[in-house]
N, C-alpha and C positions, 0 to 999 in steps of 0.2 A: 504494500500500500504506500506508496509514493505522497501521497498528501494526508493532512488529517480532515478530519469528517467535516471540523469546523474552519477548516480553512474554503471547505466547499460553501459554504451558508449559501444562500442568496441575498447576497449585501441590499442590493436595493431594497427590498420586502423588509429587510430588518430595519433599516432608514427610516424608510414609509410607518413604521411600527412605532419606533424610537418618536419620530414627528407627531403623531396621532397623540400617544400617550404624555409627551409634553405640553402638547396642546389642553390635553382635561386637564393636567394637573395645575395649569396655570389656569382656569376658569375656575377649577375646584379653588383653588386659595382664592379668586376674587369673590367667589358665591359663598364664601366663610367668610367672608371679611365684616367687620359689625363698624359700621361708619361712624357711629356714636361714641362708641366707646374705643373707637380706634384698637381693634382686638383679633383677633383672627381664631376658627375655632382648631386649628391643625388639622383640617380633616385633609390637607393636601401633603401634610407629612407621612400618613399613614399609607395613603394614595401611591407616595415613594416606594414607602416598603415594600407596600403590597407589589409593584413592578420589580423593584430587586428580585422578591424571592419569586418570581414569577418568571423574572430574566435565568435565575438560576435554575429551575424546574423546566425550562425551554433548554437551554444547552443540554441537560442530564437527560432526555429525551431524545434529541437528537440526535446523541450518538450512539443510542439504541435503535437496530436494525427494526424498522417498521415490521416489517415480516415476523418478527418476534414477536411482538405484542400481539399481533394479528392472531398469533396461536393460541395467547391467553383469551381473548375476545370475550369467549363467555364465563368466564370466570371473574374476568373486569366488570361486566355486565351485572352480575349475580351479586357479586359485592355491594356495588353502587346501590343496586337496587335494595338491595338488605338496608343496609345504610338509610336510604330513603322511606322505607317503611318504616324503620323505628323513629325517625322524623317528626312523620307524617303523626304517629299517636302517641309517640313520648316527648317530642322538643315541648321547650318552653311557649304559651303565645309570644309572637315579637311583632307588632303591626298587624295584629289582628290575624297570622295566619301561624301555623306551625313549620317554619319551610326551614328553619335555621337551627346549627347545634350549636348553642353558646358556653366556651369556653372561659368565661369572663373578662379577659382583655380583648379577646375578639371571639367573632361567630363565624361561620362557616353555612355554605346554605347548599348542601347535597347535587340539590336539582341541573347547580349551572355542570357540574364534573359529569352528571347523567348523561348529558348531553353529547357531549363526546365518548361516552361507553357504548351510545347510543348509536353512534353513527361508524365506531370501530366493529362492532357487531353486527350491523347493518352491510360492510364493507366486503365484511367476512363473510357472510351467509349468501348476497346476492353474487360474488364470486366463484363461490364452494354450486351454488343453483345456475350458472349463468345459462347452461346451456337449455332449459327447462323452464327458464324464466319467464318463456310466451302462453305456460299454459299460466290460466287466469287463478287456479288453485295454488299454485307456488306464490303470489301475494297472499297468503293468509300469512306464513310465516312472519314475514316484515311486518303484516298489522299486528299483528300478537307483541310482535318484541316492542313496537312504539309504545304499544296500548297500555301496556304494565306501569311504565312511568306517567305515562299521561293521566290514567284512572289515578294514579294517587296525588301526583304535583295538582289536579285540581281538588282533592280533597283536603291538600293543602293552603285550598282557596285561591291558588296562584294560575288563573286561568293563563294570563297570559304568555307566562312561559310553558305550559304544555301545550298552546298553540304551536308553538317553535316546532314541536317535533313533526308536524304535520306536513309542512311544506318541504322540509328537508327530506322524508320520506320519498315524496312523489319525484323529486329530484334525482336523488342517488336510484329509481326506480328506473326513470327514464335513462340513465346514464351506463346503468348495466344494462337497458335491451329490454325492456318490459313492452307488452304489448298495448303499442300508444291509445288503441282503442278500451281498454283496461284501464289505463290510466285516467283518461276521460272518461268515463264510465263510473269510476270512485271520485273524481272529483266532480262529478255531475249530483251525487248521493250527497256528501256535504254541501254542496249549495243548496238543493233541497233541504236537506236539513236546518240549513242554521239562516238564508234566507226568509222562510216560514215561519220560525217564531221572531226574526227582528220585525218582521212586517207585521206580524198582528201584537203584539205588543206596542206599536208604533201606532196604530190604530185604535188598541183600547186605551194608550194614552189620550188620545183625541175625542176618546167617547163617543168612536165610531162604531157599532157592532153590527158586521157584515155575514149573510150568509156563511163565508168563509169560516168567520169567527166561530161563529154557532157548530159547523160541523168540526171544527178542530176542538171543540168546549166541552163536544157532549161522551164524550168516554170511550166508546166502544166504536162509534159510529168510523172513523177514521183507520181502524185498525181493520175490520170490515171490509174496507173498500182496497186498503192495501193486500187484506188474505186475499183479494181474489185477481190482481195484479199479479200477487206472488204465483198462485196458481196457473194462469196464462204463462207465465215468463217458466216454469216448471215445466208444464203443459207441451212448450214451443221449443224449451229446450233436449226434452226425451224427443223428438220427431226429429232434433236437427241430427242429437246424434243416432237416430236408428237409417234416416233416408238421406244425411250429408245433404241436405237442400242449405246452400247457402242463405235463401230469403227466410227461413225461418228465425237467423240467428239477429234479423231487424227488428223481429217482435220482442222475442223472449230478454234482449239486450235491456233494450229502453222497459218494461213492466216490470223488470228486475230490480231497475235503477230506480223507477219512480215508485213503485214498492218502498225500497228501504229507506226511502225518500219521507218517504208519508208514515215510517213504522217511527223514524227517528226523530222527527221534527217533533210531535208534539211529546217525549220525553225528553227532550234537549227542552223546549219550553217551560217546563215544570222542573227540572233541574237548574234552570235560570236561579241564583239566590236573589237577593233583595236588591244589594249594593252591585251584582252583574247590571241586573236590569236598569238601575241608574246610569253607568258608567253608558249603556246601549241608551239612553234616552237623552243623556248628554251629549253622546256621538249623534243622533240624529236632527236636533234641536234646541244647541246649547245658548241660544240665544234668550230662550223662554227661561230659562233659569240661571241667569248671572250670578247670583249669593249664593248659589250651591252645589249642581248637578252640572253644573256648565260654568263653575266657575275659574278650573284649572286652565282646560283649551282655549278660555276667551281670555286670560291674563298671559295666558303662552302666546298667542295670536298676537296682543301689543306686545307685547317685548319684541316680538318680531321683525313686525312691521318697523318700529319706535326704530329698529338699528341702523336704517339706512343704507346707504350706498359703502358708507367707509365705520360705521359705527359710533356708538358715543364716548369709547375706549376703556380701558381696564382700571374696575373699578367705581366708573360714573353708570352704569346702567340700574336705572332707578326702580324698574319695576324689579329687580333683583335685591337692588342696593338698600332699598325700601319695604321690604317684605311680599312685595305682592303678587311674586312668583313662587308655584310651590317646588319641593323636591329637587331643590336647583342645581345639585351637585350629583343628581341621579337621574331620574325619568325625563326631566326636561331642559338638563344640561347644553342641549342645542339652542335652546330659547337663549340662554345666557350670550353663548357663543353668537348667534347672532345681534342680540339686541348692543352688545358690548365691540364685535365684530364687521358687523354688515353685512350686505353681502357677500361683499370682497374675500374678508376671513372665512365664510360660510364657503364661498366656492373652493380656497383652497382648500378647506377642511375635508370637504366631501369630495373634492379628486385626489388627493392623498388617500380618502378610506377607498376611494373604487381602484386607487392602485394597487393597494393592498389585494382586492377582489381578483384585479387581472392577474396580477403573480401567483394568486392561490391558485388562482385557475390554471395558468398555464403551467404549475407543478403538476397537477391533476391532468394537461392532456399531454404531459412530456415522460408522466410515470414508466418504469418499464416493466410493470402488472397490470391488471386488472386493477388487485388489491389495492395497490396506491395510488391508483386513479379513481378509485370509488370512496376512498379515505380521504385523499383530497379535494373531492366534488363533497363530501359530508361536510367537512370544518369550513368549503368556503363558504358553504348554504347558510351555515351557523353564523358566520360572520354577516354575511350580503342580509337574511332575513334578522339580523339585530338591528340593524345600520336602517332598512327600510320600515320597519316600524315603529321604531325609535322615533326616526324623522318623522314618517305619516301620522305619530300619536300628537307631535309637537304644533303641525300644523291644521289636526284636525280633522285629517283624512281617515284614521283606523280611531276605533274606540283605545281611552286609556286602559292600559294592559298593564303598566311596569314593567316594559320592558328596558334595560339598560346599552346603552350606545357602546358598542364594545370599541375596546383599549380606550375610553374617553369617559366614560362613567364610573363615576364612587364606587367602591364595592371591591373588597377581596377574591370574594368567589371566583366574579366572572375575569376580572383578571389575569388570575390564574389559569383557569379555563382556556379563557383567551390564546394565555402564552404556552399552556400546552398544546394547546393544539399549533400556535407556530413551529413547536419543536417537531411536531410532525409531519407539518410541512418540510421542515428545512431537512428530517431524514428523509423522506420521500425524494427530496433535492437532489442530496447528497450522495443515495444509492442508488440514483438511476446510471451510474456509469462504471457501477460496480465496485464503488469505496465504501 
């Protein structure tokens, strides 16, 4: 071996990283800063730390042969997951939800490390199936292994990082070979799904009650009409395979789809808790309720705007500087960055994260596996889906979720998370030319 591993890095990617997380850490000290008392609360020292050991848990990574881990995968998995359920029913509450183990000088929050268990197992299984991956039965596996963390991360009230796992799913799905009509077929089920009850909930906020309503309301009635979809799509699917007629598989596709459509919408609706359905009624109307329900996204909305062309500069942004921003060093950290920024800082912020995206990516089509092409199409998904709703939360476009702005948001977890998964990157890097 003529070189070391780390002498491989992909310097630019590390740059682009180093820049990004300098960037939070200088918003995080001006969105702790208390103007009055002229004081700072060090949450941007810990921010430091938390990078150090995250810098060092990135090297110790990467000069572990991707391929190795790959072997542990479900044992990684099974851990995490362990982890996560005693979490979920023995953590401490900490903001209302059980997600975090607190340690007392600091806590730890399982779910962001799942994620990457998530997407290493995910790697491994659609590699280990590639060749088999067109039948539509080989997707049960990958739904199974999301599902587990997703049923509990939301019972740990944190819907929206078990969102996350969902789109990364259909990603690394497409990326090994899954059949595209499959794929659209499950993403055609959740928009069913969860379009359904944001529309009539939207509606009997308005005290509109629409036939709609009425048959989604009355119990059985909905379930009914799905048994006998499910039956046709059954029905159409025994004839395609005894007679191979390709037009049967038009019917039995779509009855299947809008079946599970209509079995799932009105339990997802009824699973809605109190403070979801706020958050959905703030996203679709935040104007009607400024003092409360809509009061985050319309004070994220001025700071915004408020920043200008060049910004109002570090430390003068008043809906920050003033209180009247929430979470500012967390969920809405970009509000900061712009209102203090501008556009200007915003744009380079955001082509520095999407370079970061293209280098993740282009390690992912330069791999020389499958494996580390499906491992690094996983961490970039985690990265590209933080970064897009992050932003879409700030301005408005996605319901508030908490999710955090990765390498630019408070928080140890993700952090780390974060920088493992770069080290996985940069082994994937490193061993594609056989070092």
């Amino acid at each position: 071996m003529k070189n070391s591993s780390i002498s491989k890095f992909d310097i630019k990617l590390l740059i682009a990283v180093i820049i990004v997380v300098s960037f939070g850490i200088l918003t995080i000290y001006s969105a702790g800063f208390d103007p009055i008392d002229k004081l700072n609360t060090g949450m941007y020292k810990r921010q430091i730390m938390w990078f150090v050991i995250g810098f060092i848990m990135m090297i110790g990574v990467s000069i572990v042969d991707y391929k190795f881990i790959g072997e542990f995968a479900p044992y990684i998995y099974a851990i995490n997951l362990f982890i996560l359920i005693l979490t979920t029913f023995f953590a401490p509450v900490i903001r209302g939800s059980r997600a975090w183990i607190d340690f007392g000088l600091f806590s730890i929050q399982p779910s962001e490390f799942m994620k990457l268990s998530t997407v290493i197992l995910l790697a491994k299984y659609i590699e280990f199936r590639e060749r088999d991956l067109h039948n539509f039965r080989e997707l049960f596996i990958p739904a199974i292994i999301i599902l587990f963390p997703v049923l509990f991360i939301i019972l740990q009230s944190d819907f929206g990082t078990a969102m996350i796992f969902v789109p990364i799913l259909f990603a690394m799905l497409f990326i090994g070979g899954a059949d595209i009509s499959h794929i659209v077929s499950i993403l055609s089920i959740a928009f069913i799904t969860f379009v359904i009850p944001l529309t009539l909930l939207y509606a009997e906020d308005l005290g509109r009650v629409s036939v709609i309503s009425d048959f989604f309301n009355k119990g059985m009635d909905v379930f009914i009409v799905a048994g006998f979809f499910l039956f046709v799509a059954t029905l159409f699917y025994l004839l395609h395979v005894f007679f191979i007629k390709k037009m049967f598989r038009y019917i039995y596709m779509p009855s299947f789809v809008f079946s599970l459509g209509l079995i799932f919408a009105p339990i997802v609706k009824r699973l809605l808790q109190g403070y979801q359905k706020n958050r959905i009624l703030a996203f679709l109307k935040p104007d009607q309720y400024p003092h409360d329900l809509g009061y985050n996204v319309i004070q994220s909305k001025i700071a915004i705007g408020s920043g200008g062309l060049i910004g109002k500069g570090l430390l003068k942004g008043t809906q920050t500087q003033l209180g009247f921003l929430p979470e500012t060093t967390s969920d809405f950290i970009f509000s900061v960055i712009s209102e203090e920024w501008g556009f200007i800082g915003v744009f380079i912020l955001l082509m520095v994260l999407f370079f970061i995206i293209f280098r993740s990516m282009k390690t992912a089509l330069d791999s020389a596996d499958k494996f580390g092409s499906l491992l690094a199409t996983g961490i970039t998904c985690v990265y590209f889906f933080h970064i897009l709703i992050n932003v879409g939360i700030t301005v408005g476009l996605i319901p508030v979720t908490g999710i955090p702005l990765v390498f630019v948001s408070y928080g140890g977890s993700n952090m780390m998370m974060s920088m493992i998964g770069l080290g996985l990157l940069m082994s994937i890097q490193t061993k594609k030319s056989g070092f």
